[in-house]
N, C-alpha and C positions, 0 to 999 in steps of 0.2 A: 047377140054376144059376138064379139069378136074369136078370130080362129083360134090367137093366141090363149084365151079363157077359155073355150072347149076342150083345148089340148089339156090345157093344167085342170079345170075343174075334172075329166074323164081318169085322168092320173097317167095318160101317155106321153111317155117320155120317147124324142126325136135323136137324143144324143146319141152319139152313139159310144160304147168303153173305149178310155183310152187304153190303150197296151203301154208298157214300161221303155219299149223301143220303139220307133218306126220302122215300117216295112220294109226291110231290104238292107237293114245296118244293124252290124252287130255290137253287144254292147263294148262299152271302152274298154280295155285294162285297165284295173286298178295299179297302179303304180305299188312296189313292193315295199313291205317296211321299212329295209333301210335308206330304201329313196324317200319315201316320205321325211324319215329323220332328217336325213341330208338338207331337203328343200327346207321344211322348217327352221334351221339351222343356217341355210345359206340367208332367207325371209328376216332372224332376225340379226344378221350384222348388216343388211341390208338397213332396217330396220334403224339400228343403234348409231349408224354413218349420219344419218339426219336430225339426229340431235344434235339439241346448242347446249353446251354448258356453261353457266356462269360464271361472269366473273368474279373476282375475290371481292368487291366492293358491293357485289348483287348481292353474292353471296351472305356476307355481314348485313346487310338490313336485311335480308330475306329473313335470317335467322335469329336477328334483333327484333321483327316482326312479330314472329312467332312467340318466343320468352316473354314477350311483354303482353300479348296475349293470355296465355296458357297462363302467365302471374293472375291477372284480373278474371280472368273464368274461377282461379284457386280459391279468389279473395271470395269472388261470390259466392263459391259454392260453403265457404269457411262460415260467411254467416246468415244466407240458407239454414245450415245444419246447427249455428251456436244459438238460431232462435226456432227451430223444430223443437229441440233440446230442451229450451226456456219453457215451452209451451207447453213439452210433455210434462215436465217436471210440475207447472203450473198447475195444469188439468190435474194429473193422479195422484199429485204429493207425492216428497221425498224427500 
């Protein structure tokens, strides 16, 4: 058997714990509430600077896109449910 199988079949483990710091550093500051707020806040106009908005012409098909969508899912689901309807009516009488 190899050394590495000895070690792991015997259950000795070589690792050694980590500690949460390294030796000889202390941990960071956490930075204080209202700096966090701040940064987050500075992050997101940062953030909203690198958006593109569209144009008025995007705009209209983007949104023509969508309505004619949202019609045709309506349609479907209208007779989906006007033939569930049929079906229950069919099966249990009424």
């Amino acid at each position: 058997m190899s050394d590495i199988a000895d070690s792991a079949a015997s259950g000795v483990d070589d690792a050694k714990p980590r500690s949460a710091t390294p030796k000889g550093r202390k941990p960071e500051a956490r930075p204080g509430f209202f700096a966090r707020i701040a940064t987050f806040v500075r992050q997101v106009v940062a953030e909203l600077k690198k958006v593109v908005r569209p144009t008025r012409s995007e705009l209209i098909s983007y949104t023509t896109t969508v309505l004619v969508f949202v019609a045709i899912v309506m349609a479907f689901v209208l007779v989906v449910d006007l033939a569930v309807g049929k079906a229950t009516f069919w099966i249990f009488g009424g």
